[in-house]
PASE-23465 format. One record per residue (C-alpha): y, z, x. Coordinates in steps of 0.02 Angstrom, whole numbers. Layout:
% PASE-23465
[rec [Y,Z,X]] ...
% end
This chain:
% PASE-23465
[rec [0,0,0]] [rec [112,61,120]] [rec [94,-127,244]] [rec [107,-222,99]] [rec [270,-137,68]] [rec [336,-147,225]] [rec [294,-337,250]] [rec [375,-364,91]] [rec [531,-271,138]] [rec [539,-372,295]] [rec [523,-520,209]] [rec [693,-483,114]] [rec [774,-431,277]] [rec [746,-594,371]] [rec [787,-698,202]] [rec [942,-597,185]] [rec [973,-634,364]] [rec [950,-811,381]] [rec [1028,-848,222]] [rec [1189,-779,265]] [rec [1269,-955,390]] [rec [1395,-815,487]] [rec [1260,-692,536]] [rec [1168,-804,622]] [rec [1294,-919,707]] [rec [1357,-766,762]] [rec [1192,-690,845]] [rec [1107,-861,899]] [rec [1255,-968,944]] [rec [1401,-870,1015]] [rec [1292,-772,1132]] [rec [1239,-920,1205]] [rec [1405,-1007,1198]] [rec [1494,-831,1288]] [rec [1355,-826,1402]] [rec [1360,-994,1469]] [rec [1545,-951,1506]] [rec [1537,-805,1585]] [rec [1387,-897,1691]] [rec [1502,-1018,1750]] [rec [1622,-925,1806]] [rec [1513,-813,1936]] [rec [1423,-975,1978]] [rec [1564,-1042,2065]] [rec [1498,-1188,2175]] [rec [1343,-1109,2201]] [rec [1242,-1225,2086]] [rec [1114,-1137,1994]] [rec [1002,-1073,2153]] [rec [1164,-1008,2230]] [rec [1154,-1051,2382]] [rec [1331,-1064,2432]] [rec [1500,-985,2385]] [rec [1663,-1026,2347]] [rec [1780,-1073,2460]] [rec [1944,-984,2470]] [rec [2094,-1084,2460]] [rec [2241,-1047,2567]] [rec [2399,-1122,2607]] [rec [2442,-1155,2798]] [rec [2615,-1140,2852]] [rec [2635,-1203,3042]] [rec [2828,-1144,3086]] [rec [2787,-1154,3269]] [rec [2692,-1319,3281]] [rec [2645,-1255,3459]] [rec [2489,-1307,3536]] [rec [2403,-1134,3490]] [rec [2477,-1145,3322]] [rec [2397,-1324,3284]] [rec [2248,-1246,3355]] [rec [2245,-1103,3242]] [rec [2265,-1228,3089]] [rec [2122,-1341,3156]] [rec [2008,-1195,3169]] [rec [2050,-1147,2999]] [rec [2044,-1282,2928]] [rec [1846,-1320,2978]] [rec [1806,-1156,2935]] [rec [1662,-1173,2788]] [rec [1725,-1003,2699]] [rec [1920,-1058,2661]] [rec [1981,-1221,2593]] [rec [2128,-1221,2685]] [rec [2291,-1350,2642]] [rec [2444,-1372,2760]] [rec [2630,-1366,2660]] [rec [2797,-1304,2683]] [rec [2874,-1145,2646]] [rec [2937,-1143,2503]] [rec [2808,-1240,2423]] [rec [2665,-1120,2476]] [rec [2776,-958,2413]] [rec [2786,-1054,2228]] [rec [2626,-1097,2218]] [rec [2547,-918,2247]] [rec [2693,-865,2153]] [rec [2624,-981,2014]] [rec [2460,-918,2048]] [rec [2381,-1087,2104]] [rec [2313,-1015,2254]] [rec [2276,-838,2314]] [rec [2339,-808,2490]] [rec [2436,-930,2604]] [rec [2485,-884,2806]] [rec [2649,-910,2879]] [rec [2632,-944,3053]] [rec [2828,-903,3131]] [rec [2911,-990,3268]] [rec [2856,-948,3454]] [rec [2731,-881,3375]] [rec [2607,-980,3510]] [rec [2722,-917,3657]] [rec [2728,-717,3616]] [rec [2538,-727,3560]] [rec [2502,-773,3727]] [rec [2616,-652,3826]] [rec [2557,-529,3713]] [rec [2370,-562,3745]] [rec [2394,-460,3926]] [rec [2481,-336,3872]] [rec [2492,-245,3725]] [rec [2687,-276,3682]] [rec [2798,-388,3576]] [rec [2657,-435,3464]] [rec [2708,-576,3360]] [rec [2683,-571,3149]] [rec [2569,-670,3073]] [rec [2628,-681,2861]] [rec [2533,-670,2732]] [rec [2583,-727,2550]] [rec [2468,-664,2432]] [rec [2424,-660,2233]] [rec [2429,-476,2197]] [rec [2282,-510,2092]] [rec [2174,-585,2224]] [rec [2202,-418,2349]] [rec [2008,-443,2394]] [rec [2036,-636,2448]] [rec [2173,-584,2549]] [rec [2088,-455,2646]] [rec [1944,-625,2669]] [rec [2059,-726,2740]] [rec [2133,-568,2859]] [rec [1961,-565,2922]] [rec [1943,-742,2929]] [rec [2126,-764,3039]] [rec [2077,-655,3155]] [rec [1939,-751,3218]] [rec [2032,-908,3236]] [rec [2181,-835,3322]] [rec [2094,-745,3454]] [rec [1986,-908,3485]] [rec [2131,-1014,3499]] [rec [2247,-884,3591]] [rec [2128,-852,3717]] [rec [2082,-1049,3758]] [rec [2246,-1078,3804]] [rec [2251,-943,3899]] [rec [2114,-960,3989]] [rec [2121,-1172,4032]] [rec [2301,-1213,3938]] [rec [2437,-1307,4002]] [rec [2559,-1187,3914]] [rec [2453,-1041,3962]] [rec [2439,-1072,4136]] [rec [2647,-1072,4111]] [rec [2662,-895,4026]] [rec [2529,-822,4157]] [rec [2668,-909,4271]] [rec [2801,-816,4162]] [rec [2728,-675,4149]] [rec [2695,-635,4336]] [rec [2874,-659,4362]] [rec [2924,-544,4273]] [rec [2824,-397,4323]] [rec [2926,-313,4431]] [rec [3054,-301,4292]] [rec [2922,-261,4149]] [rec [2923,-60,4146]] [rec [2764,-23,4201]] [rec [2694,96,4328]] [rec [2657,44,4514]] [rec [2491,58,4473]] [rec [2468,-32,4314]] [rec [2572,-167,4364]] [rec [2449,-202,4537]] [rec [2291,-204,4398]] [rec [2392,-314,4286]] [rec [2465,-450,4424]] [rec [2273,-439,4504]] [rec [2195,-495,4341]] [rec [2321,-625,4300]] [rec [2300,-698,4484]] [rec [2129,-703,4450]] [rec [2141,-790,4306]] [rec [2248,-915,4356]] [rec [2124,-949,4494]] [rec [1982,-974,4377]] [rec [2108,-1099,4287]] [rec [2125,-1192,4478]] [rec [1944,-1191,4491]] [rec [1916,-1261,4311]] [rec [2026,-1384,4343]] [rec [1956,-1440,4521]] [rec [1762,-1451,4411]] [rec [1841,-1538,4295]] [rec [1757,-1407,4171]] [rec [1832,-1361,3999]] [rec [1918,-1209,3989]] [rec [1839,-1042,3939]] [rec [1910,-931,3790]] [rec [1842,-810,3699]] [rec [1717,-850,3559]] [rec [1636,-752,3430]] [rec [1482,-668,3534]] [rec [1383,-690,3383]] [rec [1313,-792,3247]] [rec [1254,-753,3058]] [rec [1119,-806,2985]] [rec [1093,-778,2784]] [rec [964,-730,2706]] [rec [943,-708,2514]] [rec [823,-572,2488]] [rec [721,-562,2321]] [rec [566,-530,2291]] [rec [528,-691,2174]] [rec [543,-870,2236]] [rec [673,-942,2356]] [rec [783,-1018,2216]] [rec [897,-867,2240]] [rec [1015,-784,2121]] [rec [1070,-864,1954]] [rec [1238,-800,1889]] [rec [1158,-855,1702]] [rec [1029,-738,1709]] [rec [1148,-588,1695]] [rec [1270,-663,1590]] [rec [1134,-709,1473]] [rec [1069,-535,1477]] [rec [1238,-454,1458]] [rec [1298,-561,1325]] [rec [1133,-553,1211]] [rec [1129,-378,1231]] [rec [1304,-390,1169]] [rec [1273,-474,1003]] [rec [1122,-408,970]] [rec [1192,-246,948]] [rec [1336,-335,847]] [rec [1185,-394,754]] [rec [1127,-198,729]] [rec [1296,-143,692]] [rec [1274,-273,524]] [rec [1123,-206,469]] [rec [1195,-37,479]] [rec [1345,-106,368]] [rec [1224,-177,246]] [rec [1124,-23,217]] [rec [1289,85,169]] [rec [1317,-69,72]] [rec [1159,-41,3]] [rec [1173,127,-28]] [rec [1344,102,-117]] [rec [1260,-10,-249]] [rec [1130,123,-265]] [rec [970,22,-208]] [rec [916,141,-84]] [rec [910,253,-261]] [rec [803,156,-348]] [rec [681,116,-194]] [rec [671,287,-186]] [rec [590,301,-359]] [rec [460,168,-290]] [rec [286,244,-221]] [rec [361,245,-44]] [rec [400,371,94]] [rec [554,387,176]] [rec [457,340,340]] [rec [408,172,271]] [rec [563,148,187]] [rec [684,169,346]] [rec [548,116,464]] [rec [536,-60,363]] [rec [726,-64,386]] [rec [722,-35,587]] [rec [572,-169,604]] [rec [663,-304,517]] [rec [821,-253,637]] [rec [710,-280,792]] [rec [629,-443,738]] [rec [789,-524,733]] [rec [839,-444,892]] [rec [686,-518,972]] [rec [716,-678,910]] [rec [894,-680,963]] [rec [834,-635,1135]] [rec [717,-752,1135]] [rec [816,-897,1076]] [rec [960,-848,1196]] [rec [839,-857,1355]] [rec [748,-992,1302]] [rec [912,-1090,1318]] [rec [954,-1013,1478]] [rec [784,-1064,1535]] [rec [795,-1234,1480]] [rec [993,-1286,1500]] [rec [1047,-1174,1650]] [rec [878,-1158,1766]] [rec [852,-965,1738]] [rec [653,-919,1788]] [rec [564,-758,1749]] [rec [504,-756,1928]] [rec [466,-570,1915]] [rec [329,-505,1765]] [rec [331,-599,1619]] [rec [233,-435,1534]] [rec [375,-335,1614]] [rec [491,-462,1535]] [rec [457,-460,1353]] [rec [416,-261,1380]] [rec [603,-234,1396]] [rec [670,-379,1279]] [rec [545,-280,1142]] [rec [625,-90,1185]] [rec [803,-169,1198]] [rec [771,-255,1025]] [rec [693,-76,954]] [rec [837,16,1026]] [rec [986,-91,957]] [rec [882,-91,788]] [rec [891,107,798]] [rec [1083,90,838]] [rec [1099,2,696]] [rec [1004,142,566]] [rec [1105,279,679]] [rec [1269,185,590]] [rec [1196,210,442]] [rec [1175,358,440]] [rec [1325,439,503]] [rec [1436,313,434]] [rec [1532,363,275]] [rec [1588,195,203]] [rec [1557,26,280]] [rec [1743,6,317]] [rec [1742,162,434]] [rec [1588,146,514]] [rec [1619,-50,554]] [rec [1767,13,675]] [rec [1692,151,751]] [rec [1521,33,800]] [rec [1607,-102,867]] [rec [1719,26,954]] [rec [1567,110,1038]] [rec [1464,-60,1051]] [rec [1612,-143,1166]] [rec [1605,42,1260]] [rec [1426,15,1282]] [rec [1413,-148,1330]] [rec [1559,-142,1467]] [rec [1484,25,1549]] [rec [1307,-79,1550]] [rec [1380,-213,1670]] [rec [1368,-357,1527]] [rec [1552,-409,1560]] [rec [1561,-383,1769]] [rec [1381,-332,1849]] [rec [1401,-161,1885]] [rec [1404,-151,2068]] [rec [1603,-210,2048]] [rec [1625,-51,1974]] [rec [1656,119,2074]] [rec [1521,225,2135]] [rec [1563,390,2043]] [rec [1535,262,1893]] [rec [1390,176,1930]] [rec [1307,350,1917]] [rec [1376,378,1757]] [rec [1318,205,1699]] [rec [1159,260,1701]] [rec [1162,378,1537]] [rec [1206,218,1438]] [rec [1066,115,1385]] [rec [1140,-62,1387]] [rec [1135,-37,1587]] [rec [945,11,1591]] [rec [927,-166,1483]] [rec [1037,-264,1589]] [rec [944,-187,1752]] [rec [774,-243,1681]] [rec [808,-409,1637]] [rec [884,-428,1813]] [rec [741,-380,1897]] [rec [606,-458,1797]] [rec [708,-636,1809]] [rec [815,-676,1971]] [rec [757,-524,2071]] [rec [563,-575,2039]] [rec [506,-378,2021]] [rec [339,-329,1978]] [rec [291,-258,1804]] [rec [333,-74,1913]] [rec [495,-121,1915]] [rec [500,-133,1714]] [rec [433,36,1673]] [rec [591,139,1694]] [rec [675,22,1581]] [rec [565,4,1479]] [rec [542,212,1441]] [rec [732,236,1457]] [rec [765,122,1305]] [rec [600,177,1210]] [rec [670,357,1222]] [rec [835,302,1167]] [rec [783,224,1030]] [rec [680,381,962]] [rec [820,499,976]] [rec [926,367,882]] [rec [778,369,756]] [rec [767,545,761]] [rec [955,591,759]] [rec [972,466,586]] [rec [817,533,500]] [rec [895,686,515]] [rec [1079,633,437]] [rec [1041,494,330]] [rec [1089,502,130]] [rec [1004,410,2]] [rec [1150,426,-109]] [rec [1340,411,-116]] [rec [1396,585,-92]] 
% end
């Protein structure tokens, strides 16, 4: 008796459901349409393996036109992480003013000469400028980094085998008698400048390129997962985030509809049917989590066939923790019912704590953007358990190990939900 009913009361669910054009645009197609978005925009030009990043841009802004400064711009300009542009300045200051690009570098006038009398001693550094997007602080501090590099390689190669820097070694040594330093320093400093104008004489006489110094090291990158070598894919997480997202939009309507419900006094009159509470509410939470499944299931599925995104981790693992999220959002849903007063009040308050939910999970931003005192409090909020599983048991290629935590976090969630509405939930207006 008690199956039949509950089949039968799922049946009227999903009919109510799929009859209703809004309800399901809404949980099928904007989640997908949102997701693919937000995938985009992390995806950069990494393609869908991510193998590469984006490249910065940045404006170049050669005052000095000096043959370190032209070397600086060369460098930078070959460099693979910046896509670097040379302009004047004024145009470079509008155009991060505009916000067309995020950083641009000013390099001033004898800015070549006093770079290399500064490279001996540690005086009248020159300024190097940088004009930056306030909002792009991060790809400013990239290409601080980044300059550094290039003006110590290009600094020191003229130094060390220039024309112009065999004339400020010159320059320099005539002027150390006048320069302020101790007897002592000044014999160390004219001894190593002697000797490197010597190993300038000897280049020369080898006919040998001139030395410099160079980055004593390479990089090589390695993606590390633990599935196959297709890498990361920016649409697995947005897909995760964003049908988490609306499938607990989707549980905040069937909340709505059973105070609905309850306002037209049906839950009265199914209460004078032959049926428990239990079957009654637990009818109401298995419809909830049957749609939820499917619009997990239809939301990956499109991720899996448009975008490239693999389950390269457990598939068992995988529908363990698309099943729990489903149960969980469906006990969400029954929670608002429960505790809600009338459907206008409790629609506010849901979405309110839904949007809360959802941005503490990491289905906007992942979560490792955020800071670490709240990454640990992330992890009382069950969205962030959901969002962690998926990740592992699609891009990150975990084992079905890797799903269990997720998996029990969200099944506990949803019985305290469960238990927490039993416990509250009217049959009747009050």
């Amino acid at each position: 008796m008690a199956m039949h009913a509950v089949r039968a009361l799922l049946g009227k669910d999903l009919r109510l459901f799929f009859s209703d054009r809004r309800a399901v645009i809404t949980a099928f197609a904007m989640p997908i349409a949102i997701a693919s978005f937000f995938g985009l925009i992390f995806r950069g030009q990494s393609g869908a393996n991510g193998a590469t990043v984006s490249r910065i841009g940045v404006l170049m802004v050669d005052l000095d036109t000096s043959v370190i400064s032209r070397a600086i711009v060369a460098g930078v300009s070959k460099d693979p992480n910046l896509n670097a542009t040379v302009t004047s300045l004024d145009t470079a200051r509008a155009r991060v003013r505009r916000g067309a690009v995020p950083v641009a570098v000013v390099i001033p006038a004898q800015f070549g000469d006093q770079a290399g009398r500064a490279f001996f001693r540690n005086t009248d550094k020159p300024v190097l400028q940088m004009l930056f997007d306030p909002s792009h602080a991060t790809e400013r501090a990239m290409v601080s980094g980044i300059m550094t590099q290039h003006v110590m390689e290009s600094v020191s190669r003229e130094m060390f085998g220039g024309t112009r820097g065999r004339t400020l070694i010159d320059e320099t040594l005539g002027q150390l008698d006048s320069s302020g330093l101790s007897p002592g320093r000044r014999a160390l400093l004219r001894n190593m400048l002697a000797s490197v104008r010597q190993f300038n004489a000897d280049t020369d006489s080898a006919g040998a390129n001139g030395g410099g110094i160079t980055m004593p090291y390479t990089v090589r990158d390695e993606a590390v997962t633990a599935g196959t070598l297709r890498g990361y894919n920016p649409f697995a997480h947005a897909f995760a985030g964003m049908g988490i997202q609306f499938l607990l939009m989707t549980a905040i309507t069937l909340g709505i509809d059973v105070l609905m419900e309850r306002q037209r006094g049906i839950w009265k009159r199914l209460r004078a049917a032959p049926l428990t509470r239990a079957t009654l509410l637990g009818a109401k939470v298995l419809s909830g989590a049957v749609i939820g499944t499917m619009v997990l299931v239809v939301s990956f599925a499109f991720a899996i066939l448009v975008w490239g995104v693999r389950i390269s981790g457990s598939l068992a693992g995988f529908a363990g923790v698309l099943v729990a999220c489903a149960l969980m959002a469906s006990a969400f849903g029954l929670l608002i019912a429960a505790l809600g007063k009338t459907p206008s009040a409790a629609r506010g308050v849901s979405i309110f704590a839904t949007l809360i939910m959802v941005m503490l999970g990491g289905a906007w931003v992942p979560t490792f953007i955020f800071p670490a005192w709240l990454q640990q409090v992330t992890l009382v909020i069950p969205t962030r358990w959901a969002i962690d599983g998926f990740d592992a048991m699609t891009w990150r290629g975990l084992g079905f190990d890797a799903a269990l935590a997720p998996i029990g976090i969200l099944l506990a969630f949803t019985a305290g939900f469960l238990a927490l509405a039993l416990s509250r939930f009217r049959w009747e207006e009050s």
